[in-house]
C-alpha positions as CSV (number, residue, x, y, z in Angstrom):
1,X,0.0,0.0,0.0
2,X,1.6,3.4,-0.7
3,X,2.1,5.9,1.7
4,X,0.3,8.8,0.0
5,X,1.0,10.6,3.2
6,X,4.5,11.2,2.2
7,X,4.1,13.0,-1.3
8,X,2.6,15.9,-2.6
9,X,0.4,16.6,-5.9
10,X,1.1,19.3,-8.0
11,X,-1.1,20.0,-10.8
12,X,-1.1,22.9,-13.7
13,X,-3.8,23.1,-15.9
14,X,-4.0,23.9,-19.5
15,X,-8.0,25.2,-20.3
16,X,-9.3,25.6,-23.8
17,X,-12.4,27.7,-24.0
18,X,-13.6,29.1,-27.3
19,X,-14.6,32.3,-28.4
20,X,-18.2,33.4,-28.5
21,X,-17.3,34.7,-32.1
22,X,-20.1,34.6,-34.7
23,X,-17.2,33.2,-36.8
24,X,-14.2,31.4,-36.9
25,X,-10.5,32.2,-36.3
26,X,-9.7,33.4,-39.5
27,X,-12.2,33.0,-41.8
28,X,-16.0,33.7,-41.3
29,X,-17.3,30.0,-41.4
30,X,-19.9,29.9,-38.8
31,X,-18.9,28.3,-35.6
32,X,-22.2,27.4,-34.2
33,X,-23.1,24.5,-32.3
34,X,-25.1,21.3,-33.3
35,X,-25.1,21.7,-37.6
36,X,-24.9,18.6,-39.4
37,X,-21.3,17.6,-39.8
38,X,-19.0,19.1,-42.2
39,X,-21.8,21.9,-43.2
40,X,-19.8,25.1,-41.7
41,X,-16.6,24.7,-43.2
42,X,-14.9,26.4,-46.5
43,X,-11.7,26.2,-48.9
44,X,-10.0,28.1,-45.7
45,X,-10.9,25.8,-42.9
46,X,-10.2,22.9,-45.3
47,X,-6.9,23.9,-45.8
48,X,-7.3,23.9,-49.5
49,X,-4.0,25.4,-51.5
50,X,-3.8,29.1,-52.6
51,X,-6.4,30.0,-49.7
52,X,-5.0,32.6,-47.1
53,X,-6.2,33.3,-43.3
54,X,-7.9,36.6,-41.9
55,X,-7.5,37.6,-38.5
56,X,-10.9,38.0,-36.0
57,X,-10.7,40.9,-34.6
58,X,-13.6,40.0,-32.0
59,X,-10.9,37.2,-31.2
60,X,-8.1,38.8,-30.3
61,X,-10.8,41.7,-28.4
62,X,-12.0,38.8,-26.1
63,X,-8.8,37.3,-25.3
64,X,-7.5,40.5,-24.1
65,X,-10.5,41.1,-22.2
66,X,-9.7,37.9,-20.2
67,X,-6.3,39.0,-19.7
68,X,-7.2,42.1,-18.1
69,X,-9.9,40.1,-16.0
70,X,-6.8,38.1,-14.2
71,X,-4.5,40.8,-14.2
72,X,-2.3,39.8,-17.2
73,X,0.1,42.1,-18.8
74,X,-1.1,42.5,-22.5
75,X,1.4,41.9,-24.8
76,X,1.6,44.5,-27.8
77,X,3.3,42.6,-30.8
78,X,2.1,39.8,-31.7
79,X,2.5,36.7,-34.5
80,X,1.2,33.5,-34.8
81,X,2.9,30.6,-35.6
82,X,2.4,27.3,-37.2
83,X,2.7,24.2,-34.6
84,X,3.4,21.1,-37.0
85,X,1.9,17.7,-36.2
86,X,-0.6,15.3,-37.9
87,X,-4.2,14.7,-36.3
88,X,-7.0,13.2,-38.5
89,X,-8.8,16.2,-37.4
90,X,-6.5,19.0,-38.3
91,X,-6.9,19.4,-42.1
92,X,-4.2,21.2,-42.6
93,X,-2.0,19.1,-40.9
94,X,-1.0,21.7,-38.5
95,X,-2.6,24.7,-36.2
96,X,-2.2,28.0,-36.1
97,X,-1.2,29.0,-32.2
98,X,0.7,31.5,-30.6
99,X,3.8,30.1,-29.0
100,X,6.8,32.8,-28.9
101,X,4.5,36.0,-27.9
102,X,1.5,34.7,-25.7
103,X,-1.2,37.7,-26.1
104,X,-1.7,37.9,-22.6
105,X,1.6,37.1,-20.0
106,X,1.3,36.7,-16.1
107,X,-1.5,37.2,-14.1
108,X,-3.5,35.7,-11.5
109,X,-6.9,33.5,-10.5
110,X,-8.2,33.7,-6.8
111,X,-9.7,30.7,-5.1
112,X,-11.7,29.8,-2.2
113,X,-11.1,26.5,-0.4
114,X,-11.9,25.4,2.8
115,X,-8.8,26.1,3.7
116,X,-9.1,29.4,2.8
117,X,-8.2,31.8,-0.1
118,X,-5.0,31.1,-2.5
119,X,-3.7,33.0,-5.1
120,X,-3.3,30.6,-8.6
121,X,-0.6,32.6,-10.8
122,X,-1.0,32.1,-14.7
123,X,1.8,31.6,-16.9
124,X,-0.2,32.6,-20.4
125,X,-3.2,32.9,-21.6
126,X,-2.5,32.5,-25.7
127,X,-5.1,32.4,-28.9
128,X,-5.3,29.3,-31.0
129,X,-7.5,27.7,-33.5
130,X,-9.5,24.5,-32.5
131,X,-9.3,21.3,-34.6
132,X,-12.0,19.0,-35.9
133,X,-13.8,15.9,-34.3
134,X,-13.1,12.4,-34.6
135,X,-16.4,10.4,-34.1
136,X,-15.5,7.1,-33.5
137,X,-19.4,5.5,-32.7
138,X,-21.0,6.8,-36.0
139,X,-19.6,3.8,-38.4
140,X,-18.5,0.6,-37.3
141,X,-15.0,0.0,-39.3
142,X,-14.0,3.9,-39.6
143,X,-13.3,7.1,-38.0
144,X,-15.9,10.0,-38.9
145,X,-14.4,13.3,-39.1
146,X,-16.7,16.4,-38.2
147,X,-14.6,19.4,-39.6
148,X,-17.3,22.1,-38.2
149,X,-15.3,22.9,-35.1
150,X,-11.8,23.5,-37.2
151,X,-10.9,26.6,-37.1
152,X,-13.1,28.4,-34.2
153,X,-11.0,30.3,-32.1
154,X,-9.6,29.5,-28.5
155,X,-8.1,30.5,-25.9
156,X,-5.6,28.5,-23.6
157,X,-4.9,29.9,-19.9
158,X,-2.5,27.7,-19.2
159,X,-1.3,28.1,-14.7
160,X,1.7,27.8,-13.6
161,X,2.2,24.5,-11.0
162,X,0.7,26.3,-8.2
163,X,-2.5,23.6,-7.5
164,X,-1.9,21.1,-4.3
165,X,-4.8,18.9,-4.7
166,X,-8.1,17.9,-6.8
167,X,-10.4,20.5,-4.6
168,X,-7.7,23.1,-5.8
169,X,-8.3,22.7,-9.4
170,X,-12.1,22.0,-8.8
171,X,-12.2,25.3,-7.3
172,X,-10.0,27.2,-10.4
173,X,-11.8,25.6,-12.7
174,X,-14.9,26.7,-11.1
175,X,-13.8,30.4,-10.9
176,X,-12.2,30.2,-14.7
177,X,-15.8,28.8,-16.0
178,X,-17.7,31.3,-13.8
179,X,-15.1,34.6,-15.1
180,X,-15.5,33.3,-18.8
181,X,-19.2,33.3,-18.7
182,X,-19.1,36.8,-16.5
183,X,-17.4,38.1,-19.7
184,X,-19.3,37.0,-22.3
185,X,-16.3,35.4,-24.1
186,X,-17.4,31.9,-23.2
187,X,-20.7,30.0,-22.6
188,X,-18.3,27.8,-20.5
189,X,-20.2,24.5,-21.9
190,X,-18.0,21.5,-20.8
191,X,-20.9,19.3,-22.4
192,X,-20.8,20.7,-26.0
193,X,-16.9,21.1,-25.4
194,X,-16.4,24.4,-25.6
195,X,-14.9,24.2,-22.3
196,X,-12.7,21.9,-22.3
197,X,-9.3,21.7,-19.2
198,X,-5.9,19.1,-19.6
199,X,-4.3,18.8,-16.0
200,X,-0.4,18.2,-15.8
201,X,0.6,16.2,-13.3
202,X,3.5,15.5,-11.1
203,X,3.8,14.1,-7.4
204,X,7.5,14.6,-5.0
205,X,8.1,14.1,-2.0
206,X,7.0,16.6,0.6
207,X,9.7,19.1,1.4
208,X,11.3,18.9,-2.1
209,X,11.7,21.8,-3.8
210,X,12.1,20.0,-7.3
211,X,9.3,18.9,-9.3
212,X,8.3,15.6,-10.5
213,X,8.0,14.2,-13.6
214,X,4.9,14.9,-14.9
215,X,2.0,13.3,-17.0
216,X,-0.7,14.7,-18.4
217,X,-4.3,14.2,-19.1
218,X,-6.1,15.6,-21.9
219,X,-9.7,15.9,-22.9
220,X,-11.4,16.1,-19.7
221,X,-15.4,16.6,-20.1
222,X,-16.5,18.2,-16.6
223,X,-15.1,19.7,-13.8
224,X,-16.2,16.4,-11.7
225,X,-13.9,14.5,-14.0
226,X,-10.7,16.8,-13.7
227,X,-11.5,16.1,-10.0
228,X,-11.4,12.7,-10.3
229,X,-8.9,11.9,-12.6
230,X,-6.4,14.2,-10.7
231,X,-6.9,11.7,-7.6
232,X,-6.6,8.8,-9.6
233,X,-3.5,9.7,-11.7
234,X,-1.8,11.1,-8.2
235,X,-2.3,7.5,-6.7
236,X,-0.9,5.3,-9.6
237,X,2.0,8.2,-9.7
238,X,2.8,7.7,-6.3
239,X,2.1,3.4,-6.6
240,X,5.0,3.5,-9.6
241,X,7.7,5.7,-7.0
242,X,7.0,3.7,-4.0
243,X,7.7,0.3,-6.1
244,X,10.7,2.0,-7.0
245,X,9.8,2.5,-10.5
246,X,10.2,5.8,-12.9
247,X,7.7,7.8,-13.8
248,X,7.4,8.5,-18.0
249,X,6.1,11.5,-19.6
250,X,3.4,10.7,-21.1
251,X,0.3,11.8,-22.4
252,X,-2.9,10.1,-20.6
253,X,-6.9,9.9,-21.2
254,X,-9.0,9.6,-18.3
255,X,-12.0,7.0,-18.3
256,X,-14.9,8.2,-16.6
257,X,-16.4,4.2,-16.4
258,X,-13.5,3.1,-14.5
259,X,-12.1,6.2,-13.0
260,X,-8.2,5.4,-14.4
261,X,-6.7,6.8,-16.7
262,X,-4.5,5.4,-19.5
263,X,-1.7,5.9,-21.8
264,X,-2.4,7.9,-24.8
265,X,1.4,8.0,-26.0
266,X,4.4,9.3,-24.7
267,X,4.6,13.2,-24.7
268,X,6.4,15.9,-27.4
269,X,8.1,18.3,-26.2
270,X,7.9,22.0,-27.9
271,X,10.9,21.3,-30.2
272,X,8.8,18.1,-31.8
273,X,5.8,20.4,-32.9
274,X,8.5,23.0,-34.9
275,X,7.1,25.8,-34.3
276,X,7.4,28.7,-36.7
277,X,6.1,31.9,-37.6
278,X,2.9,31.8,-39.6
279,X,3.7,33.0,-42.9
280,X,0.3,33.6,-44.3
281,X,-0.8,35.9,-41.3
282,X,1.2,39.3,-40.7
283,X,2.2,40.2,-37.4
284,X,-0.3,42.6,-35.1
285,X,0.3,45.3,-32.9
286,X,-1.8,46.1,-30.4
287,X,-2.8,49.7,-29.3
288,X,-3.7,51.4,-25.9
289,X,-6.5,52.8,-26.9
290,X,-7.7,49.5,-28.4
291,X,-6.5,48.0,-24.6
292,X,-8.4,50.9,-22.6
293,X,-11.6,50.7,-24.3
294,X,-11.7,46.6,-24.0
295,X,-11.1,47.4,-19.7
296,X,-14.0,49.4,-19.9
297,X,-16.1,47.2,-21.4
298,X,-15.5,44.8,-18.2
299,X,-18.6,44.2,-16.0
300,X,-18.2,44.6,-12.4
301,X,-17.1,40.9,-11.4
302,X,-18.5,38.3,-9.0
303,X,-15.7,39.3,-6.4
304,X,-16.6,43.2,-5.5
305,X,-20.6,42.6,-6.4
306,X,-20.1,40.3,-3.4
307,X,-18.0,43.0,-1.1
308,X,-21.3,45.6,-2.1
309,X,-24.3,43.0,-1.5
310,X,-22.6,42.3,1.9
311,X,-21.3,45.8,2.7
312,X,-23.8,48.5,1.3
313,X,-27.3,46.2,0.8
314,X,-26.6,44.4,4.5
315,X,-26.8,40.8,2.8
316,X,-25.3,37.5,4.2
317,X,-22.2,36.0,2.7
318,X,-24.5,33.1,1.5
319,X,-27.0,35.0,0.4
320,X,-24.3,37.2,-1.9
321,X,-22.4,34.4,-2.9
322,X,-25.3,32.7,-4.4
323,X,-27.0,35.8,-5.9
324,X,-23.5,36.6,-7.8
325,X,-22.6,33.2,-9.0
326,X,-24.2,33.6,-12.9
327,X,-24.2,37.4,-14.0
328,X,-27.7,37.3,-15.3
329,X,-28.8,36.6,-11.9
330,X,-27.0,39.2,-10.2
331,X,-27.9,41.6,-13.0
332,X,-31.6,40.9,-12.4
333,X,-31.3,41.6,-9.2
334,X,-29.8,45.0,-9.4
335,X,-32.9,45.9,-11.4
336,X,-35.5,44.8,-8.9
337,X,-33.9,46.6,-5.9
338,X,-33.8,50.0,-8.1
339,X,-37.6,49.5,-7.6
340,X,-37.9,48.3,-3.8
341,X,-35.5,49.7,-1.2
342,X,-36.3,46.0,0.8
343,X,-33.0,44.2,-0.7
344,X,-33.5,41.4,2.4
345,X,-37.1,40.2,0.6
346,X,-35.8,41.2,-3.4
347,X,-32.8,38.4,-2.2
348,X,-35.4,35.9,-0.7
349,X,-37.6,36.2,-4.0
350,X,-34.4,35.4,-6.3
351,X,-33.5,32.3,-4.0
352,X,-36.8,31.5,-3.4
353,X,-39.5,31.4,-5.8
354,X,-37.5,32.8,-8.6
355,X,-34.5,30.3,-8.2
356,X,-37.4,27.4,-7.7
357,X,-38.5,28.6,-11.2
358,X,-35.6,28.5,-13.7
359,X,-34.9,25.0,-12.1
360,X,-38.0,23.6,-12.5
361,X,-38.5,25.0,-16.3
362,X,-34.6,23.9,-16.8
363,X,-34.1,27.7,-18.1
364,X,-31.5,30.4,-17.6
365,X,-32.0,34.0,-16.0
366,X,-31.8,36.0,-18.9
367,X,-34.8,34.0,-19.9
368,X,-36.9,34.7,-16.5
369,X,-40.1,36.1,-17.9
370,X,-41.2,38.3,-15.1
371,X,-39.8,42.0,-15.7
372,X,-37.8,43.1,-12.9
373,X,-40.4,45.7,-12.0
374,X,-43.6,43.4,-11.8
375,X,-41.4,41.3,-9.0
376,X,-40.8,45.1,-7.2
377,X,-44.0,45.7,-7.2
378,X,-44.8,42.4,-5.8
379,X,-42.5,43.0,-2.9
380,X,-44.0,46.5,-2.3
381,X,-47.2,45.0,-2.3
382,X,-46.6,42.3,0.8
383,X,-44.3,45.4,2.5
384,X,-47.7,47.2,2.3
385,X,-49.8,44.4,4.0
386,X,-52.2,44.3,0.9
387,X,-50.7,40.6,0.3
388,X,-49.1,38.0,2.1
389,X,-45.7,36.5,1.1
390,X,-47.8,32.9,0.9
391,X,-50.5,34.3,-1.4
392,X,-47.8,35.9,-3.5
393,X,-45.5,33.3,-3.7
394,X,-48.1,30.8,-4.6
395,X,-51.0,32.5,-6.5
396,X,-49.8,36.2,-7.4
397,X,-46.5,35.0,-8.8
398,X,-47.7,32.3,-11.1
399,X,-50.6,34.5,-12.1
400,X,-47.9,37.5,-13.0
401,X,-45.6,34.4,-15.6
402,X,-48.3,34.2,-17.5
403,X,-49.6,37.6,-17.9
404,X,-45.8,39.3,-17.2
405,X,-47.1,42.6,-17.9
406,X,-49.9,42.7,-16.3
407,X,-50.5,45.2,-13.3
408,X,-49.5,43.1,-10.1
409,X,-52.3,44.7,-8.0
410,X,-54.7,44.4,-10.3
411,X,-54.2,40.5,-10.5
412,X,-54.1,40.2,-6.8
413,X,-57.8,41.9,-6.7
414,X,-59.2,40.0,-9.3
415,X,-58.1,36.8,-7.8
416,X,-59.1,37.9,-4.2
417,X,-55.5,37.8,-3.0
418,X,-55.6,41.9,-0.9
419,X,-55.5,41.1,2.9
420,X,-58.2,42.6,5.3
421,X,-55.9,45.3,6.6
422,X,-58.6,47.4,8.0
423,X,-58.7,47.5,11.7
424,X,-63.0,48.2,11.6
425,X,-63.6,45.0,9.4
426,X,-61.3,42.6,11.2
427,X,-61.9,43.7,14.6
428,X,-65.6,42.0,14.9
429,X,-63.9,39.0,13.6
430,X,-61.2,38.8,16.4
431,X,-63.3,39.1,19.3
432,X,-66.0,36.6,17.6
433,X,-63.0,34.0,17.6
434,X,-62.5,34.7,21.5
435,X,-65.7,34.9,22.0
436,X,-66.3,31.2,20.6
437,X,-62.6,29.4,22.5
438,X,-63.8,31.6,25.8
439,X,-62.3,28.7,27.8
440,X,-59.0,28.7,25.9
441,X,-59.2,32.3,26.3
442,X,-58.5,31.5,30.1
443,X,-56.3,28.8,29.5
444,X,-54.0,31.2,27.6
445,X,-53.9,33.6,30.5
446,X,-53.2,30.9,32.8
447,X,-49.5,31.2,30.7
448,X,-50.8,28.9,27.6
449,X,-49.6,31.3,25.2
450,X,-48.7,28.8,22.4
451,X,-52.7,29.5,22.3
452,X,-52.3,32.0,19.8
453,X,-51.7,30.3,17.2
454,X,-55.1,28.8,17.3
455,X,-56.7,32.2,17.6
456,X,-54.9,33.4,14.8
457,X,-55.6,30.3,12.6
458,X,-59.4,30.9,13.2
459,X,-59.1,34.4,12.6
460,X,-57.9,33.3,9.1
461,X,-59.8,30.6,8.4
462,X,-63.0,33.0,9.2
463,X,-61.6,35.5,6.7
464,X,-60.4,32.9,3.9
465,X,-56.8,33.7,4.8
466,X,-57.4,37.5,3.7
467,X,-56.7,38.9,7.4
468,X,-53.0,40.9,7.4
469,X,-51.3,37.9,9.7
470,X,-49.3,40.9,10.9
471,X,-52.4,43.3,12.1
472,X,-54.6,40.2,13.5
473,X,-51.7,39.3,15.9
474,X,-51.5,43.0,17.2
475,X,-55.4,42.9,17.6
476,X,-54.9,39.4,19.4
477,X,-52.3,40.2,21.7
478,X,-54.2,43.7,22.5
479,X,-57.6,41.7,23.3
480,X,-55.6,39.1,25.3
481,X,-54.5,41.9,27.7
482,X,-57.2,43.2,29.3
């Protein structure tokens, strides 16, 4: 049995999330998801002789936008280059990456563990175009190739070795997914593989300053799987040192069935791809200007919307977290609470019945129904007494999805939702009630006072639960006095 005890994971990861570009890296086949194979491709994509590659400016716009999300320093000359080697899938039998000048150098990624915060430093985030699918279930004896997803433009935020364990890169990869979506640049879609992370890694011993020899393992579907095949390829790395074996470089595929990983084939190193400069595609320098008006195009990110929610709107850390983790959401919610100054109840609506909503109908904020206004006025409505939060929540608010525009109030009358809020009208009530429990009446003044619960209950089942809860307990409580 090996002592895991003794060593310690490190783990860099290389993601690959593409561009949300209307077109592809350099030519404007459409890169849109789900076509019938080999339908969104052109002389260009296929590599055919005498074509010649355009840039995407949108491309290169988004990749610096991510840079300046994590801090990176923008580099202003850049090339592409050609990195030589044969995949079914690459039709012209090499891509077209950035290697020597990396768009975007340095920067930074923070995560949250239970352990608390840690800083992950990048090492690059670089520009690339994606290669083509190999479908190995469509025909029995052959390969199918889909060429629609050849050419659309990526980019690669590659760390540097700074993860210690498989909740480490859980949590990046969680914050990477959630920033790329923030930004717009990425619908962060691990299913349709637009999303897409390879983790390199390395055990030593602990206290060793010198880093292992690493494997790594590409084409990892979900952020559970990264997870998972981080734990697994750690144990079998630390199995071959402890039976004094030697670990090979390799490049490894993870099976999700079995939860191993296995050998691919043993890994290139950069001088194998021969890299050089992309003669078809002249150099690009990048101006300030151009950089300034990208960093103001930034949204405020999940990180300070959190510090306001908690410092200036008097939220909980939970209830900020969770209102801030998809942009849409938060956005949403910055519109209802210019309507209602009662952030506490706007928050409990979005993680209450709102939240309940898009899970149940399997759909995303931005295509919530209700306008943020109607759900205001909602709020106001209960903070007025005219409505209670049950009534709302389970009569007004389904009433409102199907008539979004309709006049809250007006909904709430016709469907006999307004509380009795006048003291003349629900006074006869109350003393009717404790008039007919006379003897728990005494009981409660004995020291019973769970009592009034029942009086209450009575007092709305009298009024068809129109009383205001909060007026009948005042006029309760009053009553029981004398």
């Amino acid at each position: 049995m090996e002592n895991t005890s003794l060593y310690e994971i490190v783990v860099g990861l290389e993601v690959h999330a593409q561009l949300l570009t209307k077109s592809k890296l350099f030519c404007g086949d459409s890169i849109a998801y789900g076509a019938e194979p080999n339908t969104h491709v052109s002389p260009v994509t296929l590599g055919h002789p005498g074509t010649l590659p355009k840039m995407n400016s949108k491309a290169i716009e988004f990749a610096i936008k991510m840079g300046l999300a994590c801090q990176s320093e923008i580099e202003k000359h850049n090339y592409f280059a050609r990195k030589n080697y044969f995949y079914p899938d690459l039709p012209k039998g090499y891509q077209v990456s950035q290697h020597t000048t990396p768009i975007c150098k340095g920067g930074f990624v923070n995560i949250k563990t239970p352990e608390g915060g840690k800083q992950i430093r990048l090492n690059r985030i670089h520009m690339e175009e994606d290669a083509g699918k190999s479908l190995h279930d469509v025909d029995e004896a052959n390969t199918c190739i889909d060429y629609n997803r050849a050419g659309t433009p990526l980019i690669e935020i590659v760390t540097e070795p700074d993860l210690r364990s498989a909740d480490e890169a859980f949590a990046y990869l969680t914050e990477v997914r959630k920033l790329v979506r923030y930004l717009q640049i990425c619908d962060g879609n691990m299913e349709e593989g637009s999303f897409r992370c390879d983790a390199n890694i390395s055990v030593r011993k602990k206290g060793d300053i010198q880093l292992g020899t690493k494997v790594e393992v590409k084409n990892l579907n979900s952020i559970r799987n990264v997870k998972r095949a981080i734990e697994s390829e750690a144990k079998r790395l630390i199995e071959i040192l402890e039976t004094g074996g030697t670990v090979k470089q390799q490049t490894r595929s993870f099976d999700a069935n079995t939860g191993n990983t296995f050998s691919i084939r043993d890994k290139e190193d950069a001088d194998d791809y021969r890299y050089f400069a992309e003669p078809d595609l002249t150099p690009f320098h990048i101006q300030d200007e151009f950089i300034e008006r990208i960093r103001k195009s930034i949204p405020v990110l999940q990180e300070e919307r959190i510090r306001h929610y908690i410092t200036v709107l008097s939220l909980s850390e939970y209830d900020a977290a969770v209102l801030t983790e998809e942009k849409e959401m938060s956005d949403y919610f910055d519109t209802v609470i210019q309507h209602t100054d009662n952030y506490k109840g706007a928050a409990n609506w979005m993680l209450g019945p709102v939240k309940s909503w898009l899970n149940d109908n399997n759909k995303e904020p931005a295509e919530f129904p209700l306008p943020a206004k109607q759900l205001a006025s909602v709020i106001t409505l209960i903070d007025a007494g005219k409505i209670s939060f049950s009534a709302a929540a389970t009569k007004l608010f389904p009433a409102l999805l199907k008539n979004p525009e309709k006049d809250p109030e007006q909904i709430a009358l016709e469907e006999s939702l307004i509380q009795q809020s006048d003291i003349s009208s629900l006074e006869p009530i109350v003393d009717s009630v404790l008039e007919k429990f006379a003897d728990k009446v005494k009981e409660y003044k004995k020291g019973k006072k769970g009592l009034l619960s029942l009086f209450v209950g009575e007092v709305m089942k009298q009024t068809k639960g129109k009383a205001d809860p909060r007026l009948t307990n005042e006029l309760l409580l009053e009553k029981l006095k004398s």
